[in-house]
C-alpha positions in Angstrom: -17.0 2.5 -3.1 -16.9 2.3 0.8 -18.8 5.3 1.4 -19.4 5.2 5.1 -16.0 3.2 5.2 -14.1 6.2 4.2 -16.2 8.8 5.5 -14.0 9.8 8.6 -10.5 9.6 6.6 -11.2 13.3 5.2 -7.6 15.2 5.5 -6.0 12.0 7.7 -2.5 11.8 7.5 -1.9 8.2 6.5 1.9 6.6 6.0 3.2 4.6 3.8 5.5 1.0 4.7 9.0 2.0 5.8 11.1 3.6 8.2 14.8 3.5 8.8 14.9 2.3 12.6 16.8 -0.1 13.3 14.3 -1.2 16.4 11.1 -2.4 16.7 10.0 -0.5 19.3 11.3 3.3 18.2 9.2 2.4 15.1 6.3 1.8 16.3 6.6 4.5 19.3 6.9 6.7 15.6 3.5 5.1 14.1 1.9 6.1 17.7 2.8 9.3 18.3 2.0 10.5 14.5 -0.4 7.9 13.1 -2.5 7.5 16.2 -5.8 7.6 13.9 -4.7 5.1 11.1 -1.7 2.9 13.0 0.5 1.2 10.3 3.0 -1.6 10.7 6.0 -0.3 8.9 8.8 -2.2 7.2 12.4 -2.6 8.4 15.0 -2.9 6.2 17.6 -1.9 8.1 16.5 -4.8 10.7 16.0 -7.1 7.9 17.1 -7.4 3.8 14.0 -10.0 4.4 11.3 -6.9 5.3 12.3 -5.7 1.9 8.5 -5.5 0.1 10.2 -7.6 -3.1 11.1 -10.7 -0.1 8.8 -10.0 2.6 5.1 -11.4 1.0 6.7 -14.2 -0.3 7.7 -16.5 2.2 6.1 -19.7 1.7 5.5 -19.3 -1.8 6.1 -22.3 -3.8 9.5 -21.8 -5.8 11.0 -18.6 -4.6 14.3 -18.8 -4.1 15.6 -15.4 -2.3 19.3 -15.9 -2.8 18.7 -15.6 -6.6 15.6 -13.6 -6.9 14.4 -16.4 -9.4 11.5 -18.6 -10.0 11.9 -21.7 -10.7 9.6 -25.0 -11.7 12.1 -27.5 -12.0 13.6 -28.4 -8.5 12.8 -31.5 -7.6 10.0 -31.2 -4.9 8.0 -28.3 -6.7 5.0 -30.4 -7.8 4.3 -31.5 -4.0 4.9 -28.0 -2.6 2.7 -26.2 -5.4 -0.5 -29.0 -4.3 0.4 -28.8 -1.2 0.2 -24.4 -1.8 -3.3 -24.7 -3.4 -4.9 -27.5 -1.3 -4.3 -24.6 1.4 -5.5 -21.9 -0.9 -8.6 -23.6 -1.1 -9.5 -24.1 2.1 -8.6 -20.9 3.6 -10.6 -19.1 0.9 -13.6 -21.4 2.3 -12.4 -21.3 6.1 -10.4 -18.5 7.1 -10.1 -20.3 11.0 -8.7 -23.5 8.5 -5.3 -24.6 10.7 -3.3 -23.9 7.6 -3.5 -20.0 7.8 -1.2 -19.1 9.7 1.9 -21.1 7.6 0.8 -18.1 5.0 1.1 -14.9 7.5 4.0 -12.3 8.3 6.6 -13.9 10.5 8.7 -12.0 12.9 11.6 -12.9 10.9 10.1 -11.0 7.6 7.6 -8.2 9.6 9.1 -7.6 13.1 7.3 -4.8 13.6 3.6 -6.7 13.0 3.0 -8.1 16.7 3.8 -5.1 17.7 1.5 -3.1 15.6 -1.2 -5.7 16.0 -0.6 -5.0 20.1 -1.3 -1.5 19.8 -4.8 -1.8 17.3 -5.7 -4.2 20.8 -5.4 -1.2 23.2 -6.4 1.9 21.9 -8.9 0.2 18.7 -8.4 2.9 16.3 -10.8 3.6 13.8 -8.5 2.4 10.7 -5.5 0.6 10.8 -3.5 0.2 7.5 -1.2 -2.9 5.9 0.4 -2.8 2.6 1.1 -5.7 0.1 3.8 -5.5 -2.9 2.3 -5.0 -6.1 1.8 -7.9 -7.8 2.5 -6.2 -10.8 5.3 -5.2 -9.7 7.1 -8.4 -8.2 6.1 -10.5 -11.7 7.5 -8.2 -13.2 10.6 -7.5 -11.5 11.1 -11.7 -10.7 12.1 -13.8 -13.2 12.5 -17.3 -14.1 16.1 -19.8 -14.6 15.9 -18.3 -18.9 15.9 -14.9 -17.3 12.3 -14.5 -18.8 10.3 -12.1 -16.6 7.7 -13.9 -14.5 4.5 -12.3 -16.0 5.0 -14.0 -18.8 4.4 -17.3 -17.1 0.3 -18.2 -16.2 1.6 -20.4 -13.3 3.4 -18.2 -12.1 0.8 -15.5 -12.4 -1.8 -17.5 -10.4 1.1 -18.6 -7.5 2.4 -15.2 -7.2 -1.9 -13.9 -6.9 -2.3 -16.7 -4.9 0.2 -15.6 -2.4 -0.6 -11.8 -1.9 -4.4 -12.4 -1.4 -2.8 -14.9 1.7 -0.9 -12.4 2.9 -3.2 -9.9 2.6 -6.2 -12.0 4.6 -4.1 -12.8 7.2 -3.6 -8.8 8.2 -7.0 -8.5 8.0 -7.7 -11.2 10.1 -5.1 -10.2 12.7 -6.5 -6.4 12.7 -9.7 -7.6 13.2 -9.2 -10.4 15.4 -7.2 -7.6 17.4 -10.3 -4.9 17.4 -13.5 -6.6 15.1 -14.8 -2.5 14.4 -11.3 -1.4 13.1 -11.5 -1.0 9.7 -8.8 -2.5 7.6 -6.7 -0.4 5.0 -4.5 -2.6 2.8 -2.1 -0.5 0.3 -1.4 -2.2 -2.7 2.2 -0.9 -3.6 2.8 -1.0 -7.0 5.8 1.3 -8.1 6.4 -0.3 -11.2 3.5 0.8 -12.5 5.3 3.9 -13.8 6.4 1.4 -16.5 3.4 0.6 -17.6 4.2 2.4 -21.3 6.7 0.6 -22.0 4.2 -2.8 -22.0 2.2 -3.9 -24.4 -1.9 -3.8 -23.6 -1.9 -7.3 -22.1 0.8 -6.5 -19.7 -2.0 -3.5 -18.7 -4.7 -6.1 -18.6 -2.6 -7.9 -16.3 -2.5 -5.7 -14.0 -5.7 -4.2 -13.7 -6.9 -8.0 -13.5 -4.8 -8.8 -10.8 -5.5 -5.5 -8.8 -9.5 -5.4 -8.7 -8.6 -9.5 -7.6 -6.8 -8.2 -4.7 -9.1 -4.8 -4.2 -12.4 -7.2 -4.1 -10.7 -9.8 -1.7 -10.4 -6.9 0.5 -13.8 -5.2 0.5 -15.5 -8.4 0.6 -13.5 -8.8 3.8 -14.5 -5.6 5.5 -11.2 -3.1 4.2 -10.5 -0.5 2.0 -8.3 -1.0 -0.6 -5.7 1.3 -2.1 -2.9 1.9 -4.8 0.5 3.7 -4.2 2.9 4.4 -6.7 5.3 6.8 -6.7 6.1 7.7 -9.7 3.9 8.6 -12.9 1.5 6.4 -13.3 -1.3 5.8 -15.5 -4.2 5.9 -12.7 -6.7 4.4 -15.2 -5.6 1.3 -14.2 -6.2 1.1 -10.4 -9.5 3.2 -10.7 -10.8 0.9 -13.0 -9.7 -1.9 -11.0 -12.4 -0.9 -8.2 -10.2 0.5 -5.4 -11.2 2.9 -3.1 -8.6 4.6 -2.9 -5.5 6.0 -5.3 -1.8 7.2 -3.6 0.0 9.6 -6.1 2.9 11.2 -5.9 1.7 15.0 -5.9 4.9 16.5 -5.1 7.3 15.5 -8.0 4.5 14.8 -10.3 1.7 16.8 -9.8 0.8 16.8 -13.6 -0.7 13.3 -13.4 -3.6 14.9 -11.4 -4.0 17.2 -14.6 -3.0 14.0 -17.1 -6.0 11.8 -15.5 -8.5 15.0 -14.2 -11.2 13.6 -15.8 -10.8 10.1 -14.5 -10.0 11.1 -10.7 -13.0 13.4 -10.8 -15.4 10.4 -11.7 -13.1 8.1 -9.1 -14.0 10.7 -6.1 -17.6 11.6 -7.3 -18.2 7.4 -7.0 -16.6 7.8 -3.3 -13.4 7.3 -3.9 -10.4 8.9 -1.6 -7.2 10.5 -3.3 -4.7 10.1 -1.0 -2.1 13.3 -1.8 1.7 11.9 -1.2 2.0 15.4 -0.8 5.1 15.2 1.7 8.7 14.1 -0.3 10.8 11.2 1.0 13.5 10.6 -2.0 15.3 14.3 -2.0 17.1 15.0 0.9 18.1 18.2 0.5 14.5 18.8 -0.9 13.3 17.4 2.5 16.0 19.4 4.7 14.4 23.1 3.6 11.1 22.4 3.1 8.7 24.2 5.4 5.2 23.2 6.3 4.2 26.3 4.4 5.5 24.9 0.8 3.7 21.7 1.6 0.3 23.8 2.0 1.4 25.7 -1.0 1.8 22.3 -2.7 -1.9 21.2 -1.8 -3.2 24.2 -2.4 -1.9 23.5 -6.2 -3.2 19.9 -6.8 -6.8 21.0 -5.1 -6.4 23.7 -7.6 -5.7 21.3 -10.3 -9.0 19.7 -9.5 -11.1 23.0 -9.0 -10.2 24.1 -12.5 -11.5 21.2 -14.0 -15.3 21.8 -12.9 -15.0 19.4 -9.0 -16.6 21.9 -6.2 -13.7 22.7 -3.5 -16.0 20.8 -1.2 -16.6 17.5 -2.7 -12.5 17.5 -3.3 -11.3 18.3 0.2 -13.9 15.8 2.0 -12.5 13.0 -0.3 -8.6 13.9 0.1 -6.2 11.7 2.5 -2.4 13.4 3.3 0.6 10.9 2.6 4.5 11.1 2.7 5.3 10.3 -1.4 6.9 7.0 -0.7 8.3 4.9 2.3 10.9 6.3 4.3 13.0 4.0 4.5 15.7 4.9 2.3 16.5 7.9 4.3 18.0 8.9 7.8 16.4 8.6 10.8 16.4 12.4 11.5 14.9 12.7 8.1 12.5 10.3 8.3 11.3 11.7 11.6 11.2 14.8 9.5 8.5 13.4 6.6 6.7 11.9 9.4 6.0 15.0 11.8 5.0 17.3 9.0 3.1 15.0 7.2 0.9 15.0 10.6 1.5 18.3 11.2 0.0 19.1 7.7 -3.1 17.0 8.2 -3.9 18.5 11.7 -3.5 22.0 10.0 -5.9 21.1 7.2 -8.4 19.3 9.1 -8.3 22.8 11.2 -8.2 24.7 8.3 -11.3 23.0 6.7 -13.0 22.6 9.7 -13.0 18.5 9.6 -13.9 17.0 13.1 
């Protein structure tokens, strides 16, 4: 793990992708005002169906056809496109300054909050920033090919789909870096679908884990930190033994996968590790409406606890913990939204106080 890398992320509130706004600028006047020490660049749906994370990484992928969320092989210029796709693969993995790079980054019409974000890690060079890829899990399993055969199944698609993501997912870092070289890139790996995992066999598993510590060790080698969210259960074996440094569960609405995977997650911090708590709700709206900032630390207090009783010191947990909303945003109001994002800062700066973190 990124020991020193993660060292001053102790208690930082850190969001996940979306928001609801339907401009640019209110968005990222949100990210400044309440994620000041870890910026993000957050995904606009209501702007764009194309900043959706199952479309946005994708463009330029060989074979992706958005109208029909399907794969396909056969059209007719799919053999010069997918040499073209690796030709470029190759050198860009060998040169990152190759000319070819930035066919393969986010385009305003897919990310139009990204210049934007990349302008503010230029002025005030924070000491994180974060990105966030879809799973790719997640998207080969949700895509599927003209037989309606889910696209894990297929090897080629497998290794496009990889291909792709680690692209996209260079580029940011490149940008961030490019934008402030002693910013330290965070790159969330979202992988809802994960909570499935049951429901596949063991190679399905295998899959996934392979193509996670892919991602996770493109990152690191690149100078980021790497991290996991899913929010749902999960079965957090998988991303901890992919290598990443850090792990995004859902510790509101399922707190029990902190006591399923104790012994795990104990191991995973005691290595360096960071547990990010998506300790702040963002699909219940009434839940969201009443909550006070008081049954959020009451809600901490319970998944530290969780820990503690397992034989962790209090100490060694707390240094290693990172506040989160549960999910993205974006599927609620803006008042709402506004709502998950000042208390999940307001939480953070409480703890950080509390705990004594500088």
């Amino acid at each position: 793990m990124g020991l020193t890398k993660t060292s001053n992320l102790t208690l930082e509130g850190v969001a996940i992708g979306s928001l609801p706004c339907t401009d640019a600028d209110e968005a990222m006047y949100i990210v400044e005002k309440y994620f000041h020490n870890v910026p993000f660049w957050p995904q606009l749906t209501k702007i764009s169906k194309k900043e959706d994370m199952l479309v946005q990484f994708l463009e330029n992928m060989p074979s992706f056809f958005i109208e029909k969320n399907c794969l396909d092989s056969d059209y007719k210029d799919f053999t010069s496109d997918l040499k073209a796709f690796l030709n470029d693969y190759n050198k860009i993995i060998l040169d990152q300054n190759a000319t070819e790079f930035d066919k393969y980054g986010l385009s305003r019409d897919y990310a139009s909050a990204f210049e934007r974000f990349i302008h503010l890690v230029k002025n005030k060079r924070p000491r994180y920033a974060k990105g966030q890829i879809a799973g790719p899990f997640t998207l080969l399993t949700t895509f599927h090919d003209k037989n309606g055969t889910t696209a894990i199944h297929n090897p080629l698609y497998r290794e496009i789909m990889l291909k792709t993501l680690i692209l996209k997912t260079l580029w940011q870092i490149k940008e961030i870096k490019k934008a402030s070289p002693e910013t330290i890139p965070i790159i969330f790996i979202d992988e809802p679908s994960l909570s499935k995992i049951q429901v596949f066999d063991k190679t399905m598993q295998n899959y996934a884990a392979s193509m996670i510590r892919e991602i996770s060790a493109i990152i690191r080698a690149n100078g980021g930190l790497s991290g996991v969210h899913c929010c749902s259960k999960c079965d957090w074996r998988i991303p901890i033994f992919a290598g990443v440094d850090i792990i995004n569960p859902d510790a509101f609405f399922y707190p029990e996968t902190l006591n399923i995977y104790s012994n795990e997650i104990i191991n995973f911090i005691n290595h360096g590790g960071k547990l990010a708590l998506g300790i702040v709700p963002t699909r219940e709206k009434n839940v969201i409406e009443s909550l006070t900032i008081q049954d959020l630390e009451e809600k901490f207090e319970e998944a530290v606890k969780n820990l503690t009783n397992k034989g962790i010191d209090e100490k060694i947990i707390i240094d290693n913990l990172i506040i989160t909303p549960a999910c993205g945003a974006g599927n609620l109001d803006e008042r709402l939204a506004l709502k998950a994002m000042e208390m999940t800062f307001e939480l953070s700066e409480k703890l950080k106080k509390k705990y004594s973190v500088r």
